[in-house]
C-alpha angles and dihedrals in degrees: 000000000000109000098229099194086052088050094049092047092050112050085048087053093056107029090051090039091049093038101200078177098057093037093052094077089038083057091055094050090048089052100039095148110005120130112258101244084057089049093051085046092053098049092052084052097049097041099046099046086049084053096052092046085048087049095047090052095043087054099037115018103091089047086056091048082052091047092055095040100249106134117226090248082059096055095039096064087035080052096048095045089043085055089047097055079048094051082049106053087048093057091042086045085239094118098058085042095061088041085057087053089049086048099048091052099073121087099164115100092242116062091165098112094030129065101339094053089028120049108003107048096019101029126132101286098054096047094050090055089048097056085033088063111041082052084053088054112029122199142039096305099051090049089044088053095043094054094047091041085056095040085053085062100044095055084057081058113061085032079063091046106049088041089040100118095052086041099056084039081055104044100024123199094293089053099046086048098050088051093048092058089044097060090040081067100053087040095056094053091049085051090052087047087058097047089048089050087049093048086043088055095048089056091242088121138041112260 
């Protein structure tokens, strides 16, 4: 049976952690000019290669935490407190800020791979709720469940993308704002629920 709650959590984690909504007017601002078929073309790239760095952490990242001696209990509060500062700098617009920098950085006419692939589909924060969540649900199926659930949100993605200058005329800068803080809340109490679980799993709370 599909657990239901696992399958909710974890489509919010990803898709606030990921934000289609906040990368779509970044992508606009990557493309200005080029012609649409590129675009398209730009959008499939970055999404797939996010989505292959996301796979190769959700297979092999806790092997590699065992490798290294962290404990998934560790992670999963470092986790937690790594998607709260994240949480943070969406509500205080520091985060978007940071992602215009990255952006800005770029010079080269491609900008499929980086930034838009590293480090703003598949930055810190994404890959740390990927290997957080197939240690919350051990097995074939929770990974199963993990990389369909991030694929999910990655196909909003590129649907953003290739719809992102309606998208931006529709929202506008104040609605695109006011989404972005709405997701930072929800994103703050997932992080505290990880660091709890973590806590739970080291024995330092009652279960």
């Amino acid at each position: 049976m599909i657990d239901t709650a696992f399958l909710i959590t974890a489509f919010v984690t990803m898709f606030v952690v990921i934000d289609p909504i906040g990368l779509a007017p970044l992508f606009v601002a990557l493309t200005q000019g080029v012609p649409e078929r590129q675009r398209r073309a730009i959008a499939l790239r970055a999404c797939a290669i996010g989505m292959i760095i996301l796979i190769v952490f959700a297979l092999f990242g806790e092997a590699v935490l065992g490798f290294v001696g962290i404990s998934m209990p560790a992670f999963r509060v470092a986790g937690g407190v790594l998607l709260f500062l994240t949480a943070l700098d969406m509500l205080f617009e520091r985060r978007t800020k940071r992602r215009e920098d990255q952006a800005e950085d770029d010079d080269h006419n491609d900008p499929s791979v980086f930034p838009l692939a590293i480090p703003l589909i598949a930055g810190p924060g994404a890959i740390a709720s990927v290997i957080l969540l197939t240690g919350q649900k051990p097995g074939v199926e929770g990974l199963a469940l993990v990389l369909a659930i991030t694929a999910l949100v990655l196909g909003v993605c590129l649907l953003l993308f290739l719809a992102s200058g309606m998208l931006e005329r529709a929202l506008g800068k104040t609605g695109i704002t006011v989404v972005t803080r709405l997701l930072g809340m929800l994103l703050a109490a997932l992080s505290v629920q990880f660091v709890l679980d973590g806590l739970r799993n080291f024995g330092l709370m009652p279960g």
